[in-house]
N, C-alpha and C positions, 0 to 999 in steps of 0.2 A: 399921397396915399400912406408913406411910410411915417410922414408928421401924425397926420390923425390918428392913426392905430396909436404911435407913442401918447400923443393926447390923450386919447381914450382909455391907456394901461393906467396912466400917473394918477387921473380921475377914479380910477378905480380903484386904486392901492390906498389913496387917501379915504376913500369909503371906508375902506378895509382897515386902516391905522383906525377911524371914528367910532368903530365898535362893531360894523356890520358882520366884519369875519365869523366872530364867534357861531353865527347864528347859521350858518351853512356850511358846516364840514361834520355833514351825516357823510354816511360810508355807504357802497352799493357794492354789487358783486359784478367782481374785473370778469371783462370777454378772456376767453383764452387762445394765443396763437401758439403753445411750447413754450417751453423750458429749456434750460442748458446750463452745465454745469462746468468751470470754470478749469483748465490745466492749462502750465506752459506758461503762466501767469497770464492767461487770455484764451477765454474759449470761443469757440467759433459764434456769429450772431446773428447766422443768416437767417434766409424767412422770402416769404412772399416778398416779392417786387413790387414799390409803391409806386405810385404814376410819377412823373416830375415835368414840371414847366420852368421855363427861363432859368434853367439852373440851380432849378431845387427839387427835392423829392417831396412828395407830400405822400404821409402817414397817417396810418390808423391809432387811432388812442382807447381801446377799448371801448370804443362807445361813446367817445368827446367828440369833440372836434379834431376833422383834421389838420393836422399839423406842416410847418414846412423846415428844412432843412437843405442850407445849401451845397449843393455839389463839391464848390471850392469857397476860400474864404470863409470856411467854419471857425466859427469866433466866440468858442465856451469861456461863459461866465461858472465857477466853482465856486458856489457858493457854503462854506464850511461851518458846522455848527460854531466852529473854533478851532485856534492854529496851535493850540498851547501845550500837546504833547506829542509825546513820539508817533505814536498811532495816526493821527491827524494830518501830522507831516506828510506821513507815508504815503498819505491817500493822495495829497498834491503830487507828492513824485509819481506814484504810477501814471496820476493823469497827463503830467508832462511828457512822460516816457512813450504814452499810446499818442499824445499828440504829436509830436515829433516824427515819430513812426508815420503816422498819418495825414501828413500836413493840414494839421490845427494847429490852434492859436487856445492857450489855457487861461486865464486870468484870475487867480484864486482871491476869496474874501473871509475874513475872519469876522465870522458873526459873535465874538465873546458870548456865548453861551444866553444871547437875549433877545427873542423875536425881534422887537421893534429896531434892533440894529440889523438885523436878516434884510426884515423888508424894506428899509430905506435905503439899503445896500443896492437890492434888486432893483426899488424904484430908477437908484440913479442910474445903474448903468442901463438899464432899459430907453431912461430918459437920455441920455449921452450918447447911444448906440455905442457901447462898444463892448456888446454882446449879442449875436444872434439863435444863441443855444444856452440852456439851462442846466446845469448839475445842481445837484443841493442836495447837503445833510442837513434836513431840518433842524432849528433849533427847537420846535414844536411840532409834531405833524399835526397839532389841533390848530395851533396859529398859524400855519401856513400852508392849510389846507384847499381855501378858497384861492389863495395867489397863485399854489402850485396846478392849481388840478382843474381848475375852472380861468379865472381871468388870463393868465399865460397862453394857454394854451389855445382860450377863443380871441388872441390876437395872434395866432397861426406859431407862436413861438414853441416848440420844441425842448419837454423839462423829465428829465430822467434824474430818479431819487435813489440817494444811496445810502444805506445803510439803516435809515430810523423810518417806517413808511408812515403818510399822511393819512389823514381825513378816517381816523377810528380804527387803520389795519393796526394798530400797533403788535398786537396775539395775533400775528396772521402764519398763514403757511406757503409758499409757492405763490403762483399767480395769485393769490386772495390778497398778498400783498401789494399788488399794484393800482391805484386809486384810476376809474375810470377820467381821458382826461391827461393824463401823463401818457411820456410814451414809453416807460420801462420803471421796472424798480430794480437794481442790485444791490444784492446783500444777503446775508444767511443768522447774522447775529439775532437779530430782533424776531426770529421764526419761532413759533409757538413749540417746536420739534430741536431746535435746535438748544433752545433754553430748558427743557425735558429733558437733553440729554448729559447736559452737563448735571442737572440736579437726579440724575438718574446713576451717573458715575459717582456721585459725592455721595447715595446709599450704599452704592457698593462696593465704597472704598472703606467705607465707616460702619462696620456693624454695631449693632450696640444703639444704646442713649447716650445722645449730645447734645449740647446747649450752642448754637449757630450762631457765630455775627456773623453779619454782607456787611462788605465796603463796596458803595455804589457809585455811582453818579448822579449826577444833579436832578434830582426826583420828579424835574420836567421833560425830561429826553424820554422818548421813545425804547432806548434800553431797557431803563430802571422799570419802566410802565409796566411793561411784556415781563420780564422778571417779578416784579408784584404782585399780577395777576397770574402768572402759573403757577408763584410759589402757594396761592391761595387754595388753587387743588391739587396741588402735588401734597402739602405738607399733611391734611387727614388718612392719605396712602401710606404716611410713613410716620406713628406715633411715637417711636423711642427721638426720631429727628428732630429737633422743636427750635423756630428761626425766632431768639426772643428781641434777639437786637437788631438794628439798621443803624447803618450814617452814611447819608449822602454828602458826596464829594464833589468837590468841583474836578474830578478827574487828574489833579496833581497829585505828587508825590508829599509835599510838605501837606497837604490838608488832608490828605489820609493818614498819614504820621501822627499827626496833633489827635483825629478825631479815631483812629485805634486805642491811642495810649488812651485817652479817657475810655472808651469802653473797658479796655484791661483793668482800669485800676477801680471803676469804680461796679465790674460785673466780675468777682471771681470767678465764677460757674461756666463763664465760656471756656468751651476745650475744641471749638472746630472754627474756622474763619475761613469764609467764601469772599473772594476781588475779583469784582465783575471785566476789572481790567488790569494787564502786565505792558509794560515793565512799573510803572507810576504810581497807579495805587499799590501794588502788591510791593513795590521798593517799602514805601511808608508801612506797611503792613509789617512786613519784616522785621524793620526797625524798629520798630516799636515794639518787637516781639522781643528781639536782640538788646534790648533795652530793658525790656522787666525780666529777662532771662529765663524764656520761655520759647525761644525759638529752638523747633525742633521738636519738642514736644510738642506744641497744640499744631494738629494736622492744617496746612495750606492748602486750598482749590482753588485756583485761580482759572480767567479766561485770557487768552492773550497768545500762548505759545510762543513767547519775545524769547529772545536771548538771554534776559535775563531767567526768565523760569527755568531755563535748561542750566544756567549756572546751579540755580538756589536747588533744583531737582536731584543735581549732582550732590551740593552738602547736605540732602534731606532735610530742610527747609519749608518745601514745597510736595506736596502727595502729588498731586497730578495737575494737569495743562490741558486745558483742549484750546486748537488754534484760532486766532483770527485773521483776516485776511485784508486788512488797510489798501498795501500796493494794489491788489488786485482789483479792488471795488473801483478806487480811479480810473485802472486800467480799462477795463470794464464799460466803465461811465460812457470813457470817451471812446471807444472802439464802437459800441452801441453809436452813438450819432454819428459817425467818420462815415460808417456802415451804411446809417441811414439814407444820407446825403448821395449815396452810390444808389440810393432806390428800393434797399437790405431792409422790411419790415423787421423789428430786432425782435424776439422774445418779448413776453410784459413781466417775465420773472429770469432774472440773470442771476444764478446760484455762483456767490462768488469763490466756492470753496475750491482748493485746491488739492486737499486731501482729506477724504472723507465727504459730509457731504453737511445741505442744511437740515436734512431729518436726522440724518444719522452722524453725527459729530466726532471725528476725531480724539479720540483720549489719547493723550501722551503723557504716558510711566517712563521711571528711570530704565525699564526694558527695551522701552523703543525710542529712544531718542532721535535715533539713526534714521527713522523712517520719513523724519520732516524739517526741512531745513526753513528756521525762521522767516519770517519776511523782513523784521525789523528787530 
């Protein structure tokens, strides 16, 4: 029984590498069982009690297929858009931290920022068995829409998404983020509300006419997307604000470095700069400001609330921070299936935030520094 399912996933996945993917990851509207908002670096994930046989639970997936999830010998596969910053790290750690705590078993994978490394990832260890549960920060939620949300899942396996959601939510809010089909989404960054609210603090930090660059990320992630498209009706709300520039990043520090300085030097007119992420981009950011000696002067908004932005906040470097929450989303992840395995239908929307929330976002000023202690 459990050869054939493997059979039948690998056949499918190579469907899925041949081109078929693209052609079915329409979106639909998630069932809802609650919400819950994350403290204590883990908020509670309780819920309706799934049925369980031979030592597993079996779940509701908004309207997929039920899923299963074993009792004991839970064996997460974490599958990571990418390992290559601080943030990313963090999210292994937490999921260690709740696996430990819950006796699971974590295996994390660095997908370099490229579908087709994602899915052959998933293939093998599906193929290998030596994963009977799913995490994953999509490196596409358009390319790994069908794997996450459909094939996975009608082989009874068990796939909670974190951080970027699949199959078209990417402007989503709450449960709308969770693709029928999966059995959870956490996260709060990629919220149509949460992304509002930081472009909502950067009006009201900045009166006046300003000329915007964003330092982004890789202009295929699910971030950048949600970012794109709100700033598309945020920006006629606000005509003195004008976003003339972009440069997507691979999410390091040296390629935001390199690709600010060129903006500076060849757009004198910028006087405001948005980093969709700290400590990494916003270091390059910095530097490069500190470099044409202009730091300080043109206003910083950053996402992240790292330790770093409470340094650069302290030399007025940085205007304001609002938080993200990396540890937690791991934590999260894996509590959600630990939970499940106990029988715990989990939430289809886990708000990872720890203070504040994903509608209403956290602003941290050099006023309140005191009120949120980094995660990373």
């Amino acid at each position: 029984m459990v050869d054939a399912r493997r059979a039948t996933f690998l056949v499918a996945v190579l469907v899925l590498v041949s081109g078929v993917l693209l052609a079915a990851c329409g979106s639909s509207d998630s069932s809802s069982t609650g919400s819950t908002a994350a403290g204590d670096q883990s908020a509670e994930a309780g819920g309706d009690e799934g049925g369980s046989s031979g030592g597993t639970a079996k779940l509701e997936t908004g309207g997929g297929p039920e899923v299963e999830v074993p009792a004991e010998g839970l064996d997460i596969g974490l599958f990571m858009i990418a390992e290559s910053n601080l943030y990313q790290q963090q999210v292994v750690k937490g999921a260690e931290a709740a696996a430990a705590k819950y006796g699971a078993k974590v295996t994390d994978y660095d997908g370099e920022f490229e579908p087709t490394v994602q899915i052959a990832q998933i293939e093998n260890a599906m193929q290998k068995g030596e994963t009977n549960a799913v995490m994953m920060i999509p490196t596409s939620g358009e390319l790994l829409c069908n794997l996450a949300a459909k094939q996975l899942p009608e082989e009874g396996v068990a796939v909670v998404i974190l951080a970027v959601p699949v199959c078209g939510h990417a402007v989503a809010t709450g449960e709308e983020s969770a693709e029928p089909g999966t059995l959870a989404y956490v996260g709060s960054v990629s919220t149509k509300e949460y992304v509002l609210g930081w472009l909502e603090a950067v009006a009201k930090e900045n009166p006046g006419e300003h000329t915007i660059a964003v330092v982004e990320g890789p202009e295929i992630v699910g971030a950048a997307k949600a970012l794109d498209a709100v700033l598309k009706e945020w920006e006629p709300k606000h005509p003195d604000l004008h976003v003339k520039y972009k440069a997507y990043t691979n999410y390091t520090t040296p390629d935001a470095l390199a690709k600010t300085q060129a903006l500076l030097k060849a757009h004198s007119d910028i006087d405001l700069i948005m980093s969709v992420y700290s400590p990494d981009l916003t270091q390059g950011v910095i530097t490069a400001l500190e470099e044409e000696g202009k730091a300080g002067d043109i206003p910083v908004d950053t996402l992240g609330g790292s330790k770093y932005d409470y340094e650069q906040i302290e030399k007025g470097n940085i205007q304001f921070t609002i938080p993200l929450f990396p540890y937690n989303i791991g934590y999260q992840g894996v509590k959600a299936l630990a939970e499940a395995g106990e029988g715990k239908q989990p939430p289809r929307y886990i708000d990872d935030s720890t203070v504040g929330s994903a509608v209403e976002p956290f602003v941290i000023t050099k006023d309140n520094l005191s009120e949120f202690e980094p995660q990373y």
